[in-house]
C-alpha positions in Angstrom: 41.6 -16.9 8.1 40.8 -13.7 8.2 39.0 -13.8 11.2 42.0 -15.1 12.8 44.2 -12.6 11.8 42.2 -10.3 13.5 42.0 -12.4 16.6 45.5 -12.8 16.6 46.1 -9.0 16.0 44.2 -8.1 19.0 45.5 -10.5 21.6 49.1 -8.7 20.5 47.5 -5.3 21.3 49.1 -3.3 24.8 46.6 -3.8 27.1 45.1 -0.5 28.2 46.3 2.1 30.5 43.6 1.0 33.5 45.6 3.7 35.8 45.2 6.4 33.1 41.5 5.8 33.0 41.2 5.5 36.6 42.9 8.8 37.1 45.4 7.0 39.3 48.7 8.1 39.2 50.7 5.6 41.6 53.3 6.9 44.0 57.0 5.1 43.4 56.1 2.4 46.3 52.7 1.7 44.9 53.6 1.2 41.7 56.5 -1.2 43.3 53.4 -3.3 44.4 51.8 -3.0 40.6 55.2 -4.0 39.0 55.4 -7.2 41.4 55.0 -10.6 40.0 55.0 -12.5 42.9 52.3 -15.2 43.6 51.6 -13.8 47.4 52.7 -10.3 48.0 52.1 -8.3 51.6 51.9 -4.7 51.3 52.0 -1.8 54.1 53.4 -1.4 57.3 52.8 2.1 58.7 49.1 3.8 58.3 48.6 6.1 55.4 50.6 4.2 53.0 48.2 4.1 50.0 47.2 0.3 50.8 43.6 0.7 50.2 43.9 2.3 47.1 46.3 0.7 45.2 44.7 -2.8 46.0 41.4 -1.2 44.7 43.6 -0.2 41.4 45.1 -3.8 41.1 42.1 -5.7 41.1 40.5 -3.5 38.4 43.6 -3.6 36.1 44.3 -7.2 36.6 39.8 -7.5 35.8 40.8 -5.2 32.7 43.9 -7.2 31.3 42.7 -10.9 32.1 38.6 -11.5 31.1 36.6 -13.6 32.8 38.5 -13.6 36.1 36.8 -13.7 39.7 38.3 -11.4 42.2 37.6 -11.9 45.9 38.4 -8.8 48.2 37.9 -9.2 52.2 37.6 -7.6 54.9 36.1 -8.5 58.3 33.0 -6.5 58.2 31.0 -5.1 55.7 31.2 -1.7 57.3 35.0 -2.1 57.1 34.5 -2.7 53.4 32.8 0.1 53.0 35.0 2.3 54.5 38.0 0.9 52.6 38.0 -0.6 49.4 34.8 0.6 48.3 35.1 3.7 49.5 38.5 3.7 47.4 36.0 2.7 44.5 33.9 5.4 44.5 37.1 7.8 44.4 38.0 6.0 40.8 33.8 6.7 40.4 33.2 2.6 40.1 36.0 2.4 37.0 33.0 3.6 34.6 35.6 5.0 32.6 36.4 1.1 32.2 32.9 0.2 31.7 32.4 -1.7 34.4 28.9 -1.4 36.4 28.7 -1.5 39.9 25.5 -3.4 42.2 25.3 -1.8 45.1 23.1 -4.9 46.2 25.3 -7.5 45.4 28.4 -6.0 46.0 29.8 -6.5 42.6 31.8 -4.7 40.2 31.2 -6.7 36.9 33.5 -5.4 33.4 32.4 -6.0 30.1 34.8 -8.8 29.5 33.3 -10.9 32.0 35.1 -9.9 34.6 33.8 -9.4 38.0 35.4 -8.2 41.6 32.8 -9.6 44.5 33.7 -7.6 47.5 33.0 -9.9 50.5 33.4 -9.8 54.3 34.2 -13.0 56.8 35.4 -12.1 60.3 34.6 -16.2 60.8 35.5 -19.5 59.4 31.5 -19.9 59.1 31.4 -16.7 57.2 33.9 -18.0 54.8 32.4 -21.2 54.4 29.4 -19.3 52.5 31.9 -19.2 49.9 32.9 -22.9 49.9 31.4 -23.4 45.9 33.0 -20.1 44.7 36.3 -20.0 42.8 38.7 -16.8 42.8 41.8 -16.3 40.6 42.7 -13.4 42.8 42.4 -12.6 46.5 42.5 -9.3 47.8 42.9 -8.7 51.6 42.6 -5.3 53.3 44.0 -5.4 56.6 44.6 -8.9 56.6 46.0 -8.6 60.5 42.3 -8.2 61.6 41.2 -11.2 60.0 41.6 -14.3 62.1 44.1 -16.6 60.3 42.0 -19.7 59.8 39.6 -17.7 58.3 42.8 -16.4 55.7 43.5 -19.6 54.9 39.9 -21.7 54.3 39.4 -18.3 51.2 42.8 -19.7 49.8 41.6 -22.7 49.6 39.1 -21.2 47.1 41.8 -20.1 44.5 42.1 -21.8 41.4 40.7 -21.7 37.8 38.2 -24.5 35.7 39.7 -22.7 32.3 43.0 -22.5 31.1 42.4 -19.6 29.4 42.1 -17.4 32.8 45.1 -18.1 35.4 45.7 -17.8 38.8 47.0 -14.5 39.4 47.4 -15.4 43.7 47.2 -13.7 46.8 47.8 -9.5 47.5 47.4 -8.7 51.1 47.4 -5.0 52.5 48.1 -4.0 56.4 49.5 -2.4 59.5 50.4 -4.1 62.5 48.4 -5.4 65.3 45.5 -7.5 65.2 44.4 -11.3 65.5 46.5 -12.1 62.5 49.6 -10.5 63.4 51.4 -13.1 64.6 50.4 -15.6 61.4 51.3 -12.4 59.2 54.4 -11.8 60.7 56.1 -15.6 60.9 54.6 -15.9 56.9 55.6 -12.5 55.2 57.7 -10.6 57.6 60.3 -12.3 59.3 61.2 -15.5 56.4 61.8 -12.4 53.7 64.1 -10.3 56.2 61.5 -7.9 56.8 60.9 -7.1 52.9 64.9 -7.8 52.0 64.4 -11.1 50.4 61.6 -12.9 48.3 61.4 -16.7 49.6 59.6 -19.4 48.2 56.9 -21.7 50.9 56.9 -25.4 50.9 53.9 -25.1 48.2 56.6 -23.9 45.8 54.8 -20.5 45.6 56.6 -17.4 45.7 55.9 -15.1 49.0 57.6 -11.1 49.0 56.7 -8.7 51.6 57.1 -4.8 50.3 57.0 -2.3 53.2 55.2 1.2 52.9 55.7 3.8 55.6 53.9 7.5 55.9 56.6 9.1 53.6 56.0 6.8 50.7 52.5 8.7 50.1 53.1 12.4 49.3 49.0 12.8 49.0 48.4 12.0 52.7 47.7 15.6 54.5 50.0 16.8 57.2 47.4 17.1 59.7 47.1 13.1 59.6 50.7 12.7 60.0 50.6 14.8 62.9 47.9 12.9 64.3 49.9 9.8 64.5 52.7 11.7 65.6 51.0 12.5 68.7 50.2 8.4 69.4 51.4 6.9 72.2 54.0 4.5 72.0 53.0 1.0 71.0 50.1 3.1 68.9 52.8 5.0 67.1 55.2 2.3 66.7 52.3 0.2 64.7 50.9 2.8 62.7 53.7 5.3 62.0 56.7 3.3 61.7 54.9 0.0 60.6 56.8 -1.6 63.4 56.3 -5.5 63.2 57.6 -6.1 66.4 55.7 -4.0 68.8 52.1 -3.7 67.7 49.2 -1.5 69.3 46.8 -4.1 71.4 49.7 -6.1 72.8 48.8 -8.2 75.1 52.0 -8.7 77.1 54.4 -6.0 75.9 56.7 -6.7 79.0 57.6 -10.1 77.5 61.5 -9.5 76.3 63.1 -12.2 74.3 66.6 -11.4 76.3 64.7 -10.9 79.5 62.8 -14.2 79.7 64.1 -16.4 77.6 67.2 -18.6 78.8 69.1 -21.3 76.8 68.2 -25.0 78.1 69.9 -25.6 81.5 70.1 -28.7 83.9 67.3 -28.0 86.5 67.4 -29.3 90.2 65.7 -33.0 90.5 64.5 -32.0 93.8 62.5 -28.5 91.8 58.9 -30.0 91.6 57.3 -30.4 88.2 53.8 -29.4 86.6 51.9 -29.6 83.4 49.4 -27.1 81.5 47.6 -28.5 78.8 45.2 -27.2 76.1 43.4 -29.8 74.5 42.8 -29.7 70.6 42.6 -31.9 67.5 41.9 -29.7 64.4 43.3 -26.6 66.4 46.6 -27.0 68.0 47.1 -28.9 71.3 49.5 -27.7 73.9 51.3 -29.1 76.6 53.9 -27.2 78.6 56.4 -28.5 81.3 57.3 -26.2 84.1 59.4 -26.1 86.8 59.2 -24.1 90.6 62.4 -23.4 92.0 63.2 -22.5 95.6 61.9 -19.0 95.5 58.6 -19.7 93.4 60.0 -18.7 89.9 58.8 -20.8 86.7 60.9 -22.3 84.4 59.1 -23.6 81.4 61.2 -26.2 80.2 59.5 -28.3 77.7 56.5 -28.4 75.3 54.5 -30.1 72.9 52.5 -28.6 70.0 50.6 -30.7 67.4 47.8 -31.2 65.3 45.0 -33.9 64.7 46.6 -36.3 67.4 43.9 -38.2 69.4 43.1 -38.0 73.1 44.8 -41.5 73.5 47.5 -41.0 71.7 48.1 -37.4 73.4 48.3 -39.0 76.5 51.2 -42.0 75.4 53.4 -38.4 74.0 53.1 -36.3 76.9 54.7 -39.9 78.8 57.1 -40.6 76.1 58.0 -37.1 75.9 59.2 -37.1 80.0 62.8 -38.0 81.3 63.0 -41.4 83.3 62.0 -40.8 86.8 61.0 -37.3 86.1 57.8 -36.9 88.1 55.0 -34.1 87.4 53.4 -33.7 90.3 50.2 -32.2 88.7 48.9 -31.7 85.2 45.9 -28.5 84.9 44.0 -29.1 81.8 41.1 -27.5 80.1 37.8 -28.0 82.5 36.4 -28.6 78.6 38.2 -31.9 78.7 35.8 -33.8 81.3 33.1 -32.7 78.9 30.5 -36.0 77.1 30.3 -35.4 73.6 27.8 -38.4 73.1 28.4 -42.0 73.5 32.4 -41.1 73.6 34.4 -41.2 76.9 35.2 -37.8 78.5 38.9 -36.7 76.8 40.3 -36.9 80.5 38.9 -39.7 81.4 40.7 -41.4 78.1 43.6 -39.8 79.5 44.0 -41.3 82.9 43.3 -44.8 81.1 46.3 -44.2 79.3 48.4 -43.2 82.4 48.2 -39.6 82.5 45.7 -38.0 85.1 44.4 -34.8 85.2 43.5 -31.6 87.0 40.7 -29.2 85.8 42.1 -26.0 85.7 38.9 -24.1 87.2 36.9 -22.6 84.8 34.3 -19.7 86.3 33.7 -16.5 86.4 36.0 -13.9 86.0 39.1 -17.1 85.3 40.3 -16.1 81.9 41.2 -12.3 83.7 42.6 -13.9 87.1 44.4 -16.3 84.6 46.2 -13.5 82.2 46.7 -11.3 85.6 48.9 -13.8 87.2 50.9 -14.6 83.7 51.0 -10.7 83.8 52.2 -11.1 87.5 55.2 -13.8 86.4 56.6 -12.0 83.8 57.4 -9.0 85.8 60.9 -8.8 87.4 61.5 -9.9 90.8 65.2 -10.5 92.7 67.4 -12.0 90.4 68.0 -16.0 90.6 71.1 -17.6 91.1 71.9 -18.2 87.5 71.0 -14.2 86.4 73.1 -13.3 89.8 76.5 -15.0 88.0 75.3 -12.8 84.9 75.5 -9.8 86.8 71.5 -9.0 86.6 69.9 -7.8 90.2 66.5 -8.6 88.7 64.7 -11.1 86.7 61.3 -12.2 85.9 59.6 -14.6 87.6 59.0 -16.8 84.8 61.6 -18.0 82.3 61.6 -19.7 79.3 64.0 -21.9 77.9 64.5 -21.2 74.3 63.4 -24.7 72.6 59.8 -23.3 74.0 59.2 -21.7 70.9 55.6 -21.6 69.9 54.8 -20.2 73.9 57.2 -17.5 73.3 55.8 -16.8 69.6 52.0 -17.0 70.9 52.7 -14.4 74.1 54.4 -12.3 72.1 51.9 -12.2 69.1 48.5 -12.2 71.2 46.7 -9.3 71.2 44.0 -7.7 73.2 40.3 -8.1 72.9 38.4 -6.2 70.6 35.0 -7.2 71.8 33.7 -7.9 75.6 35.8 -7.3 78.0 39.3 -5.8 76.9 41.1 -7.2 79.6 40.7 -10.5 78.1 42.8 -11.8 74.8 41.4 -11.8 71.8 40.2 -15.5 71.1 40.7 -15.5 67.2 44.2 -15.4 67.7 46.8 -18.2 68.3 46.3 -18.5 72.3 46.9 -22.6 72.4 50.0 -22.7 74.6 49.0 -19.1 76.0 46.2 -20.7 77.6 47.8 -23.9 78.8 50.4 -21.3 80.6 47.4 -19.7 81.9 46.0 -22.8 83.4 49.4 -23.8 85.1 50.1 -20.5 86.5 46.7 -19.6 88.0 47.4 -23.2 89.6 50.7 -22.5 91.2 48.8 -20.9 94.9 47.8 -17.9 95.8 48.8 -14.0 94.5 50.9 -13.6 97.6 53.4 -16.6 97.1 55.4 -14.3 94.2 56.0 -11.3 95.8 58.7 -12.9 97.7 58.8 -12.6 100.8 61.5 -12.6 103.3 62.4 -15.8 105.1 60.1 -16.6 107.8 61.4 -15.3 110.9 63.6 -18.6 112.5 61.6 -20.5 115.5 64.3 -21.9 117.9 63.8 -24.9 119.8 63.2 -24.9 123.4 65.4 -25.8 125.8 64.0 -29.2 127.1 66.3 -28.7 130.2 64.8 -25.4 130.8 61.6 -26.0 130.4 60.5 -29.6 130.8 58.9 -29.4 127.2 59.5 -31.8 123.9 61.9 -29.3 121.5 59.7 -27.5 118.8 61.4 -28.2 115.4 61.7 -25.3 113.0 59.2 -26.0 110.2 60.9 -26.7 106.7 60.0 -23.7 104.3 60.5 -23.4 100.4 61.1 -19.8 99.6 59.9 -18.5 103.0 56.8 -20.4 102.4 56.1 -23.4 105.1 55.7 -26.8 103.8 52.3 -27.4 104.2 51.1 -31.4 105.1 51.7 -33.9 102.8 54.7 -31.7 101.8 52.8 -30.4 99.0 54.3 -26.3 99.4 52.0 -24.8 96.5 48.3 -26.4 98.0 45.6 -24.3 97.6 
């Protein structure tokens, strides 16, 4: 009994001041993060904020107040880790005021309760994989924009506890702007809490708040590095200064305007010919887009799909249903990956066309994923306004429009950033570029760079005077946008 008593006694003991020991003294905003009892929490916004550090602090404290829990914190790279959270560790000297003990081989911070903080990198799915038979009650990520998303969410998979005695504490994510995660970031903590002015709840019944942190919230930060960012250039400073979510360093397309380019659904001509771009994928999304050319070469995207885990067969019958009676495409560019063999099974094109859907290969080579982001570079810049901007009052709009049920084309343009690695030119392949590419495929398909610069009409050829000169009349030649018809009436051949 009286060993109980004692037990009992203890467990109603404060737990100890882990700040106090650390020699961490939170700023007000920091220690709004620390007071937060959210299951997934995003912290930062703007550089300098104090992310690093007080994700350091949290993990130890929560290690401190809860034994035996397993805390996984992730980065991309190890050499990222180092220069972040464990660099953050060695400020608070490895928490041996705690009494933990740090392997520098393992890359482990281990406490005398039995808790431990395993400090991890995994810039791939592969890399997080090696982690499949771990278990964490806690997740830390530091800059969780430059992790790719998938990656994010296979290490979430990993929470849970085998004892009831140790609970799952969830998810707390620091970051700025920018990155191949910055779209996934954004649509899950940003924009559903009214960036930072609500907490919601996700369809796993699992609260989600996002708490923003700018310069200003850290009065440690130097005034040299705040001048530093002061003298970015635009997008830069937008990201890391103001922790602006909506224009990031690294954008890929930042001429892409929602009240530029994107047009409520309208009836479009019959006569304006049709076209599709498809992305083929099963576990990763696949895309299908429908576009329209009017008279003066502009697109209007008008229509897509965007699913998951849908066979190649069963692909095919949606993009059919999906189409209007009598509405005719008059070619469909697809993914040259698609006429691939994978074995005994039947080339994913070839399944298509036996289910009524043929295809084109977009042209994969050399030097086609730049051509291909050029010419959707070269669309979305403005050009003589259309008839339907004209009775708006506009004298310019872009060459490619998008009606507004297009969302996830809109949501992946605007969220895809640059490379990071090989050529920056190209996108960054991490990201969500599923309907960016089947837009890249239909585009670079639509003829040659000169057909959208817009010419003037062809100059008119009158007919000769058969009178006058004993000769069969020359007929003017039908043009589309200046551009002659070319045999077979097929204006856009290549």
């Amino acid at each position: 009994m009286d060993l109980l008593a004692r037990a009992a006694a203890r467990l109603e003991e404060p737990p100890p001041d882990t700040f106090a020991a650390l020699g961490y003294v939170p700023t007000p905003k920091q220690r709004e993060f620390h007071d937060a009892t959210e299951f997934d929490l995003l912290f930062g916004g703007s550089a300098g904020g104090g992310k690093s550090r007080a994700l350091t602090a949290h993990a130890i404290r929560e290690c401190v107040n809860y034994p035996g829990l397993r805390v996984g914190a992730f980065r991309r790279t190890y050499g990222e880790l180092k220069e972040s959270l464990i660099a953050e560790l060695a400020n608070l000297e490895f928490a041996k005021g705690l009494g933990a003990r740090w392997n520098g081989t393992e890359y482990e911070l281990r406490f005398p309760n039995g808790s431990l903080i395993m400090f991890r990198y995994a810039e791939t799915v592969q890399d997080a994989t090696r982690r499949q038979g771990g278990q964490y009650q806690l997740l830390i990520f530091d800059e969780r924009t430059l992790t790719p998303p998938d990656v994010c969410s296979f290490l979430e998979s990993r929470l849970r506890s085998g004892r009831r005695d140790i609970p799952v504490l969830g998810i707390r994510s620091g970051s700025n702007p920018g990155g191949p995660g910055h779209g996934a970031v954004k649509n899950r903590y940003i924009k559903p809490t009214n960036y930072g002015n609500q907490v919601v709840t996700d369809v796993r019944g699992r609260t989600v708040r996002f708490i923003p942190s700018k310069l200003s919230d850290n009065p440690h930060v130097n005034p040299e590095y705040a001048m530093d960012l002061l003298a970015l250039d635009g997008k830069l400073r937008a990201a890391f200064l103001d922790g602006d979510w909506d224009v990031f360093a690294g954008m890929m397309f930042p001429e892409l305007k929602r009240e530029r380019h994107v047009v409520e659904p309208l009836e479009l001509p019959a006569t304006w010919r049709r076209y599709n771009g498809i992305d083929w994928g099963f576990a990763a999304p696949w895309a299908v887009l429908w576009a329209a050319v009017d008279e003066d070469g502009r697109v209007w995207v008008y229509r897509e799909l965007y699913q998951r885990q849908v066979g190649e067969a069963e692909q095919a019958r949606r993009i059919l249903a999906a189409e209007a009676d009598g509405e005719t495409v008059a070619a469909r560019y697809a993914d040259d990956a698609m006429w691939a063999t994978r074995g005994d099974a039947k080339p994913i094109a070839s399944v298509y066309a036996d289910n009524g859907v043929p295809l084109t290969a977009a042209g994969k080579g050399p030097g086609s994923r730049i051509n291909g982001w050029q010419r959707v570079h070269s669309y979305l810049a403005e050009a003589p306004a259309c008839p339907h901007h004209r009775a708006m009052g506009w004298e310019t709009c872009p060459r490619l429009h998008l009606f507004s049920t297009v969302r996830e084309l809109y949501r992946e343009l605007s969220d895809l950033p640059h490379a990071t690695k090989g050529d920056p030119e190209d996108a960054d392949t991490t990201a969500d570029d599923h309907s960016a590419d089947a837009c890249r495929y239909l585009l670079a398909n639509l003829g040659n760079e000169a057909r959208f610069h817009f010419p003037a009409p062809a100059p008119e050829v009158r007919p000769l005077d058969p009178a006058a000169s004993g000769t069969t009349p020359v007929a003017a030649p039908q043009t589309i946008g200046g551009f002659p018809i070319m045999q077979g009436g097929d204006p856009w051949a290549l």
